[in-house]
C-alpha positions as CSV (number, residue, x, y, z in Angstrom):
1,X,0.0,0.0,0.0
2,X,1.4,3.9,-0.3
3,X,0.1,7.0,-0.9
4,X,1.3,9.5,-2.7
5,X,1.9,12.8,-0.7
6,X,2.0,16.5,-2.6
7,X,4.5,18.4,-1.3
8,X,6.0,22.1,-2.2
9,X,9.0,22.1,-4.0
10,X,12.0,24.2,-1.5
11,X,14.6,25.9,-3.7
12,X,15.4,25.1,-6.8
13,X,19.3,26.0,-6.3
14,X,19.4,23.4,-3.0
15,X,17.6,20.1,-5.0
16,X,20.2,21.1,-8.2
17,X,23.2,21.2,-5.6
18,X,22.2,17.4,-3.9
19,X,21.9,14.1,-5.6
20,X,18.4,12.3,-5.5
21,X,17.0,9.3,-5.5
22,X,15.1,6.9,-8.2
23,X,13.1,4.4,-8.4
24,X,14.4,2.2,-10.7
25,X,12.9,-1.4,-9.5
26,X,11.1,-1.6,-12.7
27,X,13.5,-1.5,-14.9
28,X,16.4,-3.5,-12.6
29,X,13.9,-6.5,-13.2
30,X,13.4,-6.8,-9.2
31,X,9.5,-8.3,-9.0
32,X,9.8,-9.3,-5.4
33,X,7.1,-8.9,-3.3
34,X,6.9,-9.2,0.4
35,X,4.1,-11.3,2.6
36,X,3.7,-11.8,6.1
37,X,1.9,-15.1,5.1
38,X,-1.5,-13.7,5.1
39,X,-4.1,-11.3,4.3
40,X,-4.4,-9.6,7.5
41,X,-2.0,-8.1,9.6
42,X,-3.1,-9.7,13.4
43,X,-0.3,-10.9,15.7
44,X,3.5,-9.7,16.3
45,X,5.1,-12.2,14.0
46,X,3.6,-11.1,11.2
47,X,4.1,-7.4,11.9
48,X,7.9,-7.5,12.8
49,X,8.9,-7.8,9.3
50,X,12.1,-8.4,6.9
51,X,15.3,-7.4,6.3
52,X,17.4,-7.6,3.3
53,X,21.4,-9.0,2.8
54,X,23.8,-7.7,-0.2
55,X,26.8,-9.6,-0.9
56,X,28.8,-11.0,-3.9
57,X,27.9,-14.4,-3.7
58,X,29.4,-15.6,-7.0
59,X,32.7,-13.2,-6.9
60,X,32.0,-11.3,-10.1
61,X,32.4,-7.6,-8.1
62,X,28.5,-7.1,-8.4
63,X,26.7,-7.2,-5.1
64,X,23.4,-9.5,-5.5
65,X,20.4,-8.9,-3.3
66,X,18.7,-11.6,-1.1
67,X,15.2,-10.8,0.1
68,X,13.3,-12.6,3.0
69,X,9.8,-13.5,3.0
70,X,6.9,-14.3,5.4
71,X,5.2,-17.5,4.7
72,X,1.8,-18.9,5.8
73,X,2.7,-21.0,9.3
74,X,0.3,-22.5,11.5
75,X,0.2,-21.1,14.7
76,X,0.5,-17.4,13.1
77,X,-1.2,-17.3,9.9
78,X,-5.0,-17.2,10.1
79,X,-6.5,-20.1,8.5
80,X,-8.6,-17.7,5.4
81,X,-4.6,-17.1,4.5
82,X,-4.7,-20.9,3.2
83,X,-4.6,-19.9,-0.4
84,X,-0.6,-18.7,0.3
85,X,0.5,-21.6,2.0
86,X,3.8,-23.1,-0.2
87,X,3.4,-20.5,-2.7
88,X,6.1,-17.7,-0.7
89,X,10.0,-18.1,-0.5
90,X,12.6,-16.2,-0.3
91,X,14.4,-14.7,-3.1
92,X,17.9,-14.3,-4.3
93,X,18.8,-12.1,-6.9
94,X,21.8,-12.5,-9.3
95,X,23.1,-8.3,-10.6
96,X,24.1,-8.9,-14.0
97,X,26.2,-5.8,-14.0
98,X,24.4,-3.7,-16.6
99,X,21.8,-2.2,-14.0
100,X,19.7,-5.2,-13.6
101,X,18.8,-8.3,-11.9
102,X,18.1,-12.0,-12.8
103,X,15.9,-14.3,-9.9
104,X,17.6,-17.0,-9.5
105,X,16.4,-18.3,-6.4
106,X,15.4,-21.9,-7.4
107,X,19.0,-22.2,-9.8
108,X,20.8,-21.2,-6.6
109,X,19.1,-23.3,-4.0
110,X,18.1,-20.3,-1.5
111,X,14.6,-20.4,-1.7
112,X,14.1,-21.2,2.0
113,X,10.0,-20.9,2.6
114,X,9.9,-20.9,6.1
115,X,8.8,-17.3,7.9
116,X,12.0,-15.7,7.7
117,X,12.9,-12.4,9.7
118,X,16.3,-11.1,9.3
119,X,19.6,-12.6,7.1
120,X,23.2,-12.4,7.1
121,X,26.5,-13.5,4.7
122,X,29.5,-14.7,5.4
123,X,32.5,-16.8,4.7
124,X,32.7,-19.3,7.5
125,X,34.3,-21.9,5.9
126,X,36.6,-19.5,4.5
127,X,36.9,-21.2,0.9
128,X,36.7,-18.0,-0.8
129,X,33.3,-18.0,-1.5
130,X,30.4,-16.3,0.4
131,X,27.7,-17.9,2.9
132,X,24.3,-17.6,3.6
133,X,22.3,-18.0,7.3
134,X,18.6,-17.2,7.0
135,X,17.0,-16.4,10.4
136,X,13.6,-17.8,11.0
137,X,10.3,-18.4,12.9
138,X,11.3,-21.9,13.4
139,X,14.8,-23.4,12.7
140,X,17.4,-21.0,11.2
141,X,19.1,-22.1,8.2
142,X,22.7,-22.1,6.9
143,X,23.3,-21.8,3.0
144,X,26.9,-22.9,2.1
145,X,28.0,-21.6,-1.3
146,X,29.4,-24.4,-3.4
147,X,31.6,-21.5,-5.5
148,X,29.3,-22.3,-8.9
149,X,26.7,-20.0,-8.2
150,X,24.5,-22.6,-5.8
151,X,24.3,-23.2,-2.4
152,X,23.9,-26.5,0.3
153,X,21.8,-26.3,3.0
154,X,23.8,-27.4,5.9
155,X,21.4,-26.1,8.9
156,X,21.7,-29.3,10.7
157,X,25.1,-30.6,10.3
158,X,26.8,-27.5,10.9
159,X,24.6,-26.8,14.5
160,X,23.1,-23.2,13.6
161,X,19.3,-24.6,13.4
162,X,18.3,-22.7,16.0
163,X,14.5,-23.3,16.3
164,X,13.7,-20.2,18.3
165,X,12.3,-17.0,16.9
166,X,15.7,-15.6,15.3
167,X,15.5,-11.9,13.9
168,X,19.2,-11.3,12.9
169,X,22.7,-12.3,13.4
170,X,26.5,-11.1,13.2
171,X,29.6,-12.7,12.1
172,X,32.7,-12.4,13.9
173,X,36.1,-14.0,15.0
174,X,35.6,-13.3,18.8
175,X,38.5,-15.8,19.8
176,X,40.7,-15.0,17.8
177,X,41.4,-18.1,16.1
178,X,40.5,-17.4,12.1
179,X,37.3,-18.4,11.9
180,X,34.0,-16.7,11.9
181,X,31.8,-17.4,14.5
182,X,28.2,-15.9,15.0
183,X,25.9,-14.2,17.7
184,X,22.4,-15.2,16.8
185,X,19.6,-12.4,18.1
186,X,15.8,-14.3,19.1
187,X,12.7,-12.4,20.0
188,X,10.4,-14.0,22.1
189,X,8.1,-16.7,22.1
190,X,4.9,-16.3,20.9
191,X,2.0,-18.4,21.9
192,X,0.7,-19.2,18.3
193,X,-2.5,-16.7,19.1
194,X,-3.7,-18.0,22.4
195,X,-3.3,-14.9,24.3
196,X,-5.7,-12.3,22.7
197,X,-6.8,-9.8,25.5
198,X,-6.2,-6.5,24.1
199,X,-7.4,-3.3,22.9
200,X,-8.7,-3.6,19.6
201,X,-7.3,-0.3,18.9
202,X,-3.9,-1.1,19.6
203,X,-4.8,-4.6,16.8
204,X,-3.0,-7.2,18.8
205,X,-0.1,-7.5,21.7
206,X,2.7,-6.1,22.2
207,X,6.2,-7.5,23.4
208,X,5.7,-7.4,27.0
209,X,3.1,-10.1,26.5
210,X,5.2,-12.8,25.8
211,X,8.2,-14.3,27.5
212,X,11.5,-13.1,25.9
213,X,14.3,-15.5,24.4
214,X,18.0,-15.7,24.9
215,X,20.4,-14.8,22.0
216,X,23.1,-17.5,21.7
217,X,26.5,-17.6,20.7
218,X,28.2,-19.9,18.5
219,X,32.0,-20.9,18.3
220,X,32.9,-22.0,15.1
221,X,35.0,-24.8,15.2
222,X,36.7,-24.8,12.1
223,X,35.6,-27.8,10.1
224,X,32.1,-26.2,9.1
225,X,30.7,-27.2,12.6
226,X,29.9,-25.0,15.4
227,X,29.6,-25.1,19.2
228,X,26.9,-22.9,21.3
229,X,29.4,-21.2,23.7
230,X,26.9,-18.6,25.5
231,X,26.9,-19.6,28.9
232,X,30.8,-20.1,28.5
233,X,31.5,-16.8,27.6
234,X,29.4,-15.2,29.9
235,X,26.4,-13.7,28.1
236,X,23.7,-16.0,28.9
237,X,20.2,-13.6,29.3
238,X,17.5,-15.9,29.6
239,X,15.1,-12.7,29.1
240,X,16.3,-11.1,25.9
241,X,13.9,-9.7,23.4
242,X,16.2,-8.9,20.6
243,X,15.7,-6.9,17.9
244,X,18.8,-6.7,16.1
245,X,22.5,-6.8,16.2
246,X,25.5,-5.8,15.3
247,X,29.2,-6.3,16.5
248,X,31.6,-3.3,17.2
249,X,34.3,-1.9,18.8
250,X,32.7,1.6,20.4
251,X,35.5,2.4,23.0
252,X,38.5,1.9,19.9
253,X,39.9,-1.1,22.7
254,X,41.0,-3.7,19.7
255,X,38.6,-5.8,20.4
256,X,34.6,-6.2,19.0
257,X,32.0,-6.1,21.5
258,X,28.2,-7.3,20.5
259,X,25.9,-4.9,20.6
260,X,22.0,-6.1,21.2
261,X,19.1,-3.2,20.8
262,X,16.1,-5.1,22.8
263,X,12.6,-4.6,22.2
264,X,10.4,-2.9,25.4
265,X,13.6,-3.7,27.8
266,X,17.5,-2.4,28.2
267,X,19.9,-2.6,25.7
268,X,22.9,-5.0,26.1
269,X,26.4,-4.1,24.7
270,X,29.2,-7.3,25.9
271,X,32.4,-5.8,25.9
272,X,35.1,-8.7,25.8
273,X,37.4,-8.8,28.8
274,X,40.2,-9.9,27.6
275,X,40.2,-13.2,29.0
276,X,37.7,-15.2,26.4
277,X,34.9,-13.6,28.7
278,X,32.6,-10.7,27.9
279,X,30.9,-7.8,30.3
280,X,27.5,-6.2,30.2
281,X,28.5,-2.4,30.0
282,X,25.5,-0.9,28.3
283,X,24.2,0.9,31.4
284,X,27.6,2.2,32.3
285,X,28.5,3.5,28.7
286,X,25.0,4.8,28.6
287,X,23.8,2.9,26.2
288,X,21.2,0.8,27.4
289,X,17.8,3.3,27.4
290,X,16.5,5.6,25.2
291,X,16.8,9.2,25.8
292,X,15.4,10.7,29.3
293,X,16.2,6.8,30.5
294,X,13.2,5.2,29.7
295,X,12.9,1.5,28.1
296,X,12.1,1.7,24.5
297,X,11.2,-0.4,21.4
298,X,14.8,-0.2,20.0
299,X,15.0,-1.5,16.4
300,X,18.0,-1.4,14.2
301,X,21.3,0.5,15.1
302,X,23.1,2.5,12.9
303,X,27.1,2.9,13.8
304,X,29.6,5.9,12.5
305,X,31.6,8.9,13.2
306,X,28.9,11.1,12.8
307,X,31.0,14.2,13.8
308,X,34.1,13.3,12.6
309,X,35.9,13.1,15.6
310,X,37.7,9.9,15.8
311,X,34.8,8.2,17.9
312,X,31.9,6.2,17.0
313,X,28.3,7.3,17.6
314,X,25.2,5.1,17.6
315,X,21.6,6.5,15.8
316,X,18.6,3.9,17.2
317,X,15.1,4.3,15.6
318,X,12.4,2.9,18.1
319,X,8.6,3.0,18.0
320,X,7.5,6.3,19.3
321,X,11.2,8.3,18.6
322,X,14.4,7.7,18.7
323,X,17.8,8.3,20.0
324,X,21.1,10.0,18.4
325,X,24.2,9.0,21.0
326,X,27.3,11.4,20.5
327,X,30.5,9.2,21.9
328,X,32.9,11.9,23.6
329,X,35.7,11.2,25.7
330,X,33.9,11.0,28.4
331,X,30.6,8.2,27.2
332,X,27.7,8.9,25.2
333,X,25.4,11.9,25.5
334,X,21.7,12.2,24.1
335,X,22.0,14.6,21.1
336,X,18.6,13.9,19.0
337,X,17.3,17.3,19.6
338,X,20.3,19.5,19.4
339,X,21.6,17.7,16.4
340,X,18.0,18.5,14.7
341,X,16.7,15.1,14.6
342,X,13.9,15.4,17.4
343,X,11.7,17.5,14.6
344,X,12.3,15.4,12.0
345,X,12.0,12.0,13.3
346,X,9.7,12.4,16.4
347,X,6.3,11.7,14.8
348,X,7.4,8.7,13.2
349,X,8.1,4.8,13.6
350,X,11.6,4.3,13.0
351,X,12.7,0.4,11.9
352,X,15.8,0.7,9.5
353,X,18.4,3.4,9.7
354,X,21.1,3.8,7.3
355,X,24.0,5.8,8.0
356,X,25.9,7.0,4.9
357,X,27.5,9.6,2.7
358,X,25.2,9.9,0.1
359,X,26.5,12.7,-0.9
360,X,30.5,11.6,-0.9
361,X,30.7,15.1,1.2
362,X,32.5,13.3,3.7
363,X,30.2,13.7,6.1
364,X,27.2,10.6,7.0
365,X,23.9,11.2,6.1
366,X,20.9,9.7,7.5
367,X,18.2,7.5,6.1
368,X,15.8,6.0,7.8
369,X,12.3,3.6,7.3
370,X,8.7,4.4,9.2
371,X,5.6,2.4,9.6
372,X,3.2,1.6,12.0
373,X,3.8,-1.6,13.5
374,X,0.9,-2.9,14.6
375,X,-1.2,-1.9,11.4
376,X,-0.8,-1.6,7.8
377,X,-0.4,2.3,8.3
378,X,2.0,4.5,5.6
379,X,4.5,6.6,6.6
380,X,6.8,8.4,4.7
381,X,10.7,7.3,5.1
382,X,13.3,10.1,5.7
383,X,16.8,11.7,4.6
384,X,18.6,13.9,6.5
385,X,21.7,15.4,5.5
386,X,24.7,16.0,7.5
387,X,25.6,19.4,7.8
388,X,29.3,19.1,8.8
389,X,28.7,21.6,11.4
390,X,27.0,19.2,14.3
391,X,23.5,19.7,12.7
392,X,21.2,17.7,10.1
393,X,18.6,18.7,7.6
394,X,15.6,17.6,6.1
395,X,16.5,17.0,2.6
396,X,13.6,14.5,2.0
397,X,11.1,16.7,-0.2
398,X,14.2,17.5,-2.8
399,X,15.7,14.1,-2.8
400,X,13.1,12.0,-5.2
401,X,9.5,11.1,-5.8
402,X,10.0,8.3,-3.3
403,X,10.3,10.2,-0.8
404,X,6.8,11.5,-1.8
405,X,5.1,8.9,-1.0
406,X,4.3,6.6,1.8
407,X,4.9,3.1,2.8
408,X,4.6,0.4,5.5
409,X,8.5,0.4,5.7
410,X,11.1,-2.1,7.7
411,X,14.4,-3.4,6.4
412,X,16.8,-1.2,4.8
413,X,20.8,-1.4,3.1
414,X,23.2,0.9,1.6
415,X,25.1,-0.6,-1.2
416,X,26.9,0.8,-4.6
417,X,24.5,-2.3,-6.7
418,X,26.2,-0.3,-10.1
419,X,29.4,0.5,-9.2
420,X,29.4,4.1,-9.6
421,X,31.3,5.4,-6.8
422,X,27.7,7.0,-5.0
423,X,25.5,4.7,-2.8
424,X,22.4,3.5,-3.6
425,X,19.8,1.8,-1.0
426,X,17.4,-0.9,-1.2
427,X,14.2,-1.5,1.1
428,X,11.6,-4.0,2.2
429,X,7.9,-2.5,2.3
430,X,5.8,-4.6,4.5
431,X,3.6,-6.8,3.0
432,X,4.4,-4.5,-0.2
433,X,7.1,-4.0,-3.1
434,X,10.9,-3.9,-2.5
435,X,12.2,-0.6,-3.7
436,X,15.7,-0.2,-5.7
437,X,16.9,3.4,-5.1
438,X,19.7,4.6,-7.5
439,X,21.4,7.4,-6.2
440,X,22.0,9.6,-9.2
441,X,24.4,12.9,-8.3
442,X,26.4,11.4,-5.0
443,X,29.5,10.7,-7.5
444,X,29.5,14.6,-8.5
445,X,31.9,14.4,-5.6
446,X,35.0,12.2,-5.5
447,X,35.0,9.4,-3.4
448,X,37.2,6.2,-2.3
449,X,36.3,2.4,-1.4
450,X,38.3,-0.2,0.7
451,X,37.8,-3.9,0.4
452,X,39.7,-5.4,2.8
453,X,40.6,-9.2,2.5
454,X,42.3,-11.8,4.4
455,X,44.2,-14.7,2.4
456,X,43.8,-17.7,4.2
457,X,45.5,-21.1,2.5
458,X,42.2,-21.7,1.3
459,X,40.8,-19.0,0.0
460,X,40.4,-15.1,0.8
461,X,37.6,-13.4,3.0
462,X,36.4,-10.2,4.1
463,X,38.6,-9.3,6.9
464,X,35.7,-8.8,9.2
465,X,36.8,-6.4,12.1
466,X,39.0,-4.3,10.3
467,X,39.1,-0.6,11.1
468,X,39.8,2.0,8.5
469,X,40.9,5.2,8.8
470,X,40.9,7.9,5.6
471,X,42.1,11.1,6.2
472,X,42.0,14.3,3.7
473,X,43.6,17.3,5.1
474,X,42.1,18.0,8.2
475,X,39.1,15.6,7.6
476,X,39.9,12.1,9.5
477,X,36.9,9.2,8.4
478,X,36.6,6.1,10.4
479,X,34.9,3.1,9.4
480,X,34.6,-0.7,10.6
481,X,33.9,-3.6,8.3
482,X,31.1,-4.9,9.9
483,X,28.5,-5.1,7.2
484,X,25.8,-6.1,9.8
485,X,24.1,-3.2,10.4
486,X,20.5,-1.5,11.2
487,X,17.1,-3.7,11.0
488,X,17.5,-7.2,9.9
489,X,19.7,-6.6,7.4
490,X,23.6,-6.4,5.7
491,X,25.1,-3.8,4.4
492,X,28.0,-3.4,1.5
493,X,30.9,-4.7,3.0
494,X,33.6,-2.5,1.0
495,X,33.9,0.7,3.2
496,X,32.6,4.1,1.5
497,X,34.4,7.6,1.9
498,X,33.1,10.6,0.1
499,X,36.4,13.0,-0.1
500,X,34.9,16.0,-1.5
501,X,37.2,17.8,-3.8
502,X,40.3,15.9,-2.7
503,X,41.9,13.7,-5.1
504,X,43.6,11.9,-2.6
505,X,43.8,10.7,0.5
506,X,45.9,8.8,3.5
507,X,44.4,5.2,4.5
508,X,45.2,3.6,7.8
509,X,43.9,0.3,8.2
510,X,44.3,-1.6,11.8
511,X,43.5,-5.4,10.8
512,X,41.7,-7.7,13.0
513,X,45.1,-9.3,14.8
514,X,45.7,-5.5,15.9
515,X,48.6,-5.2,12.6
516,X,48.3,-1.5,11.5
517,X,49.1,-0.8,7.5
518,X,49.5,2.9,5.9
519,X,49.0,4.1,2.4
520,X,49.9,7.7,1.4
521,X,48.5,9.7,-1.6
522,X,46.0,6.8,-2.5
523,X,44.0,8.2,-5.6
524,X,40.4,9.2,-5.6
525,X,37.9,7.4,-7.5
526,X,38.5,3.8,-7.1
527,X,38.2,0.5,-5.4
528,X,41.6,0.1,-2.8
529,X,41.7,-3.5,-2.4
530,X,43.8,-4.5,0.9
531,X,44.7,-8.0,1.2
532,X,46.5,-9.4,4.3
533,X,48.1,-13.0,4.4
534,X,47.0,-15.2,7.2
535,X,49.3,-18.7,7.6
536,X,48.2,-21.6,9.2
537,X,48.7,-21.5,13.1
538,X,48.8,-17.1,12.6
539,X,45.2,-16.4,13.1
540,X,45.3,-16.0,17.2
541,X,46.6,-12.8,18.5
């Protein structure tokens, strides 16, 4: 459903000075479609949503898109939603490098038709070829890419069926040792309908009327196997009601900490200790409530330098507002209203927010998803662009007819699908079309990727935890390679810099065993690929 909003045009000089937006799913050849499984929207399952996962899954260098999908399931769907059962999956789709896409879901193998939430891609195995773990209502399911453009489904053998309500996961090396492992993020458990004492005007429960689930970490073992290590490592909460998650190193200590936005409760953020251990710090870093304190429906985070000041900042989009954290040396402060983001954002419900330079200013801009969640209500999504001097404005109006109309919005992803230098963003519309946004006008300005790889002896990877620093005069960008990012979904996993007018620029990268690598007067314009040998027996710090 949308609706299409009329809206007076600002200045004519501001809209020719900024890129904008187009819709160009048509013509891309993307026909997906999203369901909940049904025909009416009537229980929490079914109103949560998907997410969406780029990645280069057959190595060409064009990211390909996988969508998840709802699916009719007893227990959530309503039984006049009978006609849809079998008939949803999800979708993978192939980007043939000329500006379009080619399904090839059933070719591929990846057209999991369970109720699927959230989805992530990574190398565990690290052949040289890119994974696939779907998260589900029901058991989870692992894709291993075979390297000729189809996948196994190894769910069961490789231990990472978890049958609990899973929204999203990360992929990290938290020991250490080479190999990715993965912190899995569940919701709750819902009752299959039984509880239904509520306002009709709210449509049906909330979170708080159902028990929550504990997340669950697992070690990968290294010979496409993987051992639930939670309790081990100290993280065990029995009462979680995840959202999302993402890994990341906020306090620049060398190590990745997991950070969990909970739904209706406190945030988590597990710091590692140091000795294969991991801490709670989210209430002492600030990070665990909204702003003024109070619990909140967190959805997904968005993590950058906003300011430019060497330190990471975290943007959360909830249900009723949201909250902008501004990292200074001394923890995180509440900035939403100062920074100009109360206005914009505080009549909205925020799900997906994308944190980016759309505008290859240097500077990250803001995107973010809205929609009701507890009724097929439209909202209009947001972009608000970074000022460079601590402030952000509304640039939504001049930045494309999309953002003239309304939707039921929840996953979101930034990713360069064409390969022109600007980013473009993709987005799941509940129960609705995707939308393919081409940013036409962000490459007016110059701008600088950075794939980073490690080259194990059997095969090369993204080096997942790397931190990259690019620095034009007295403008100092820092970025981690942690593609799994806001709701549900997975970002591009080559870093983006906009550099302005500079035609070059200094790149530091610190690689995940703490090595630090320099490049001086790297050109503008291009693709830096950094690639860091790993031996057998090397991996471990």
């Amino acid at each position: 459903m949308r609706v299409t909003l009329v809206l007076l045009p600002l200045t004519a000089s501001l809209a020719a000075d900024l890129p904008v937006f187009t819709d160009v799913t048509r013509e891309a050849g993307i026909q997906f479609r999203h369901s909940f499984g049904d025909h009416h929207l009537d229980n929490i399952v079914e109103g949560t949503g998907a997410g969406v996962c780029v990645f280069d899954y057959n190595n060409d260098g064009w990211l390909d898109i996988y969508f998840t999908n709802g699916a009719w399931t007893k227990g959530v769907s309503d039984v006049r939603g009978r006609d849809l059962r079998g008939k949803l999956t999800n979708h993978l789709y192939r980007n043939n490098g000329n500006g379009t896409f080619t399904d090839v879901t059933e070719e591929s193998g990846t057209g999991d038709k369970t109720f699927s939430s959230g989805c992530s891609a990574a190398d565990y195995d690290n052949d040289g070829d890119v994974d696939l773990y779907v998260l589900n209502y029901g058991p989870n399911v692992l894709y291993r890419n075979n390297g000729d453009g189809t996948f196994t489904d190894v769910s069961k053998a490789s231990g990472l069926d978890d049958p609990r309500w899973s929204l999203h996961a990360v992929w990290f090396d938290f020991d250490g040792d080479g190999w990715l492992d993965v912190y899995v993020a569940n919701y709750l458990k819902y009752d299959d309908g039984k509880f239904r004492d509520f306002y009709p005007a709210q449509g049906y429960p909330g979170p708080l009327s159902y028990a929550g689930e504990p997340d669950r970490l697992y070690r990968n073992n290294g010979d496409g196997t993987f051992t639930e290590v939670t309790e081990q490592v100290g993280i065990f909460m029995p009462d979680g009601r995840a959202m999302s998650v993402t890994a990341t190193d906020l306090r620049n200590t060398g190590r990745l900490a997991i950070f969990v936005p909970n739904d209706a409760m406190e945030n988590y953020y597990f710091e590692p200790d140091g000795n294969g251990r991991f801490v709670d710090k989210a209430l002492e870093y600030n990070l665990a409530y909204g702003e003024n304190g109070q619990n909140v429906a967190s959805m997904g985070p968005a993590i950058g330098d906003i300011d430019r000041d060497g330190l990471l900042d975290v943007f959360i989009p909830d249900l009723n507002y949201c909250t902008l954290l501004m990292q200074s040396q001394t923890g995180f402060e509440y900035r939403t209203g100062s920074v100009g983001l109360a206005v914009v954002m505080g009549q909205y419900t925020g799900w997906a927010p994308v944190l980016f330079d759309y505008d290859n200013d240097g500077w990250l801009d803001l995107f973010t998803t809205h929609g009701a969640a507890h009724h097929e209500y439209v909202e209009e999504d947001t972009l608000v662009r970074n000022k460079g001097d601590g402030t952000f404005e509304d640039v939504s109006k001049i930045s494309g007819q999309y953002f003239h109309e309304k939707y039921v919005g929840r996953g979101a992803t930034h990713f360069d699908y064409d390969n022109d230098g600007d980013l473009d963003l993709v987005v799941v519309n509940l129960n609705d079309a995707a939308r393919l946004l081409r940013n036409d006008g962000g490459n007016r300005n110059n701008w600088l990727k950075v794939e980073a790889k490690l080259q194990f002896p059997t095969g090369m990877r993204d080096a997942l935890g790397a931190r990259v620093t690019v620095t034009t005069g007295k403008l100092r960008q820092v970025e981690e390679l942690i593609p799994v990012r806001g709701y549900l979904s997975q970002a591009d996993p080559r870093l983006h810099f906009g550099l302005g007018k500079a035609t070059a620029a200094t790149v530091e990268i610190r690689w995940p065993d703490g090595t630090v690598e320099k490049r001086e007067k790297v050109r503008a314009n291009q693709t830096l690929r950094l690639v860091r040998t790993v031996r057998a027996g090397e991996a471990k710090r």
